[in-house]
C-alpha positions, -999 to +999 in steps of 0.1 A: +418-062+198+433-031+210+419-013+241+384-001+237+370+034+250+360+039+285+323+047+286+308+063+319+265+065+319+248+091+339+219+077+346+209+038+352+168+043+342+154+028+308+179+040+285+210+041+303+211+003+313+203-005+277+231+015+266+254+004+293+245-033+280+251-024+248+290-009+253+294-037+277+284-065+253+308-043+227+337-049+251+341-014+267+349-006+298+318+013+314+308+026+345+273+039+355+258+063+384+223+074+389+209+101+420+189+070+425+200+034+447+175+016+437+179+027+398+217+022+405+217-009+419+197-035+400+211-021+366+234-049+368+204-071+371+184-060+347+212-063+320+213-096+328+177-103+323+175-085+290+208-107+276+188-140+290+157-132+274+181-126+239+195-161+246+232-145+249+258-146+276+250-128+309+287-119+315+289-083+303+269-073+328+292-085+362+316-062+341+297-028+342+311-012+373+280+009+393+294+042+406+274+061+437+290+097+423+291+111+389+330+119+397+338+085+399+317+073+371+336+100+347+371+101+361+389+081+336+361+081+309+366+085+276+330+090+264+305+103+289+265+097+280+243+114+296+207+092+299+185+118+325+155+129+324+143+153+299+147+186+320+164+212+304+178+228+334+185+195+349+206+180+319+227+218+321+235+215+351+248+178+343+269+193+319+279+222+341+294+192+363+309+169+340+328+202+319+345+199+356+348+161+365+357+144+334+389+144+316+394+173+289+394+149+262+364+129+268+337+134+245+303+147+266+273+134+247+234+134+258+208+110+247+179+135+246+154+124+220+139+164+216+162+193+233+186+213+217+223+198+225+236+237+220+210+248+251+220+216+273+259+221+266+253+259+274+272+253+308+296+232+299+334+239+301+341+234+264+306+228+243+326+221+216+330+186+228+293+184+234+274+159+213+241+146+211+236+105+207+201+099+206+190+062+210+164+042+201+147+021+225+154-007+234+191+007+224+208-028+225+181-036+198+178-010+175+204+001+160+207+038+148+218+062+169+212+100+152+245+120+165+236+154+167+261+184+158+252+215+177+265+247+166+297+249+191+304+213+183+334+203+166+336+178+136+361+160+149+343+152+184+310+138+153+337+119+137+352+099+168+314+095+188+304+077+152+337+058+149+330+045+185+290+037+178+300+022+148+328+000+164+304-011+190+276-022+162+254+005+160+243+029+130+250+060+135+235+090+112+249+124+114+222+153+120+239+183+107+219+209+120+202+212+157+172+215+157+139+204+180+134+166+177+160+158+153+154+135+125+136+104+137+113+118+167+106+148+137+092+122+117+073+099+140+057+133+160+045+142+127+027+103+119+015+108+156-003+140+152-023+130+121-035+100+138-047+116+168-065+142+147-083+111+129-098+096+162-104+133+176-126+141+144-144+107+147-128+098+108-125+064+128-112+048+161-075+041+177-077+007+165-080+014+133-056+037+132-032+013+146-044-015+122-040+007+091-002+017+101+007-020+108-008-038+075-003-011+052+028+014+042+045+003+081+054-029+063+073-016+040+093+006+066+117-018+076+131-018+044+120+014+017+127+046+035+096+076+026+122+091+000+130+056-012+091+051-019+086+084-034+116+077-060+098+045-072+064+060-074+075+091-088+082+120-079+054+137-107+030+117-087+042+127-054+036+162-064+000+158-078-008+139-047+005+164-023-010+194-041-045+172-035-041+160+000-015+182+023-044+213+029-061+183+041-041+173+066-036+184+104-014+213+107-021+230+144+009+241+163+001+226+195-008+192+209-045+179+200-074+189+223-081+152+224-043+141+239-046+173+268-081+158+276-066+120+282-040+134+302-058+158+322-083+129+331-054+110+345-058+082+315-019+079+303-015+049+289-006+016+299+008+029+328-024+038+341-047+015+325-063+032+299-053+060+274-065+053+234-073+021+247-071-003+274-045-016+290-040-044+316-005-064+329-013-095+303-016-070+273+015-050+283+034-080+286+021-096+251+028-065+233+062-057+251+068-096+241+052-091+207+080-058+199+106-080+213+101-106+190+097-085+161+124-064+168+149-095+173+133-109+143+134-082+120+170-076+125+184-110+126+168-110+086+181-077+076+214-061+068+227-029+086+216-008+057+236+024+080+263+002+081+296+026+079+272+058+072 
């Protein structure tokens, strides 16, 4: 096998130890660096846990080389993904900085799930070899990866970032145009909005929300896409459906009254014990086991339907 890409990580939180695991299990070289020690230093770690827990070898992870400076970390890289926090300024001034510190070939990607990839690139040195790799978590799981083409970008810097996400496993989609939320988070915002409004206007409660998503249409997600199932239905009865139902559903521009009330009273989730429902350590960790298994499950059965797209 011929020499793979260098891949440096800025960032060591969630998403970028997950995607340092990934290229590492892939057989690239990588390097990370995060502002943070802590973050920085038990990356290695927590690779290894997540590779245990998949029954696989813990090896990659003594390969991934932890970098206290984003200069070192990007030096000799070949792809550069940036895993930071979603602040605009912040991530531009990331890109200010590695315009500077990594090589002129090296393609400069961020994994934001929402921003514009034009706005964070603004800064850079050449935003033409700024790319947007958004992935999914947990990113050594799941495997698209929606590689966004900002106006500036060039094809040929979407052409090599999918070459290399496809080399390493992943699926990679190419979203043409850049615009707020892409594709995926587009679609799920839009799910998440119209169950909100459900509980908000007492139609029923989170649970059943939750319930009807799981043992309804969510099973047949995995494998018939929305346009997929509007195809076999029909699209005649699409239409006469839509003309029925869409002035029905919620269409405000801004988040629900309901989700700025949980958050203002400090109930955000599992993370704080409570949000649409309750949360305490033994549910987090069944359902965080409960994803894992499905997740593992799921995609041991199927075949990468993205495969080569």
């Amino acid at each position: 096998m011929s020499q793979r890409e260098r891949v440096a990580i800025i960032g060591a939180g969630l998403m970028g130890h997950g995607i340092a695991q990934l290229f590492a299990v892939a057989g690239h070289p990588v390097a990370i660096t995060d502002v943070s020690n802590e973050a920085l230093a038990s990356a290695r770690d927590r690779v290894r846990s997540n590779l245990r827990r998949a029954g696989a070898d813990p090896a990659p992870a003594d390969a991934i080389e932890s970098c206290q400076s984003l200069e070192r970390a990007v030096a000799d890289a070949q792809l550069v993904i940036e895993a930071a926090p979603e602040d605009l300024d912040l991530k531009r001034r990331l890109f200010g900085r590695l315009g500077e510190a990594a090589p002129a070939e090296a393609i400069l990607a961020s994994n934001t799930s929402v921003m514009s990839i034009g706005e964070i690139g603004r800064d850079a040195v050449d935003p033409g070899r700024v790319v947007g790799t958004h992935f999914w978590n947990p990113p050594y799981l799941i495997p698209l990866v929606e590689v966004v083409q900002a106006a500036a970008t060039r094809i040929e810097i979407v052409q090599r970032v999918m070459s290399i996400l496809a080399s390493a496993g992943k699926a990679p989609v190419h979203v043409r145009r850049d615009i707020p939320g892409f594709v995926g988070n587009r679609l799920q915002h839009a799910l998440w909005r119209e169950a909100i409004s459900l509980v908000e206007h007492g139609v029923c409660d989170a649970e059943a929300v939750d319930a009807v998503v799981r043992q309804s249409f969510g099973l047949r997600l995995p494998v018939l896409g929305p346009l997929e199932n509007a195809d076999l239905v029909g699209l005649d009865l699409t239409l006469a459906i839509h003309e029925y139902v869409l002035p029905h559903l919620e269409r405000s521009p801004g988040p629900s009254p309901l989700l700025r009330e949980l958050v203002a009273s400090g109930e955000l989730g599992a993370k704080t014990g409570r949000g649409f429902g309750r949360w305490d350590a033994d549910r987090i960790e069944a359902t965080q086991q409960r994803l894992f298994a499905q997740l593992s499950g799921a995609l041991s059965r199927q075949p990468n339907d993205l495969e080569g797209a």
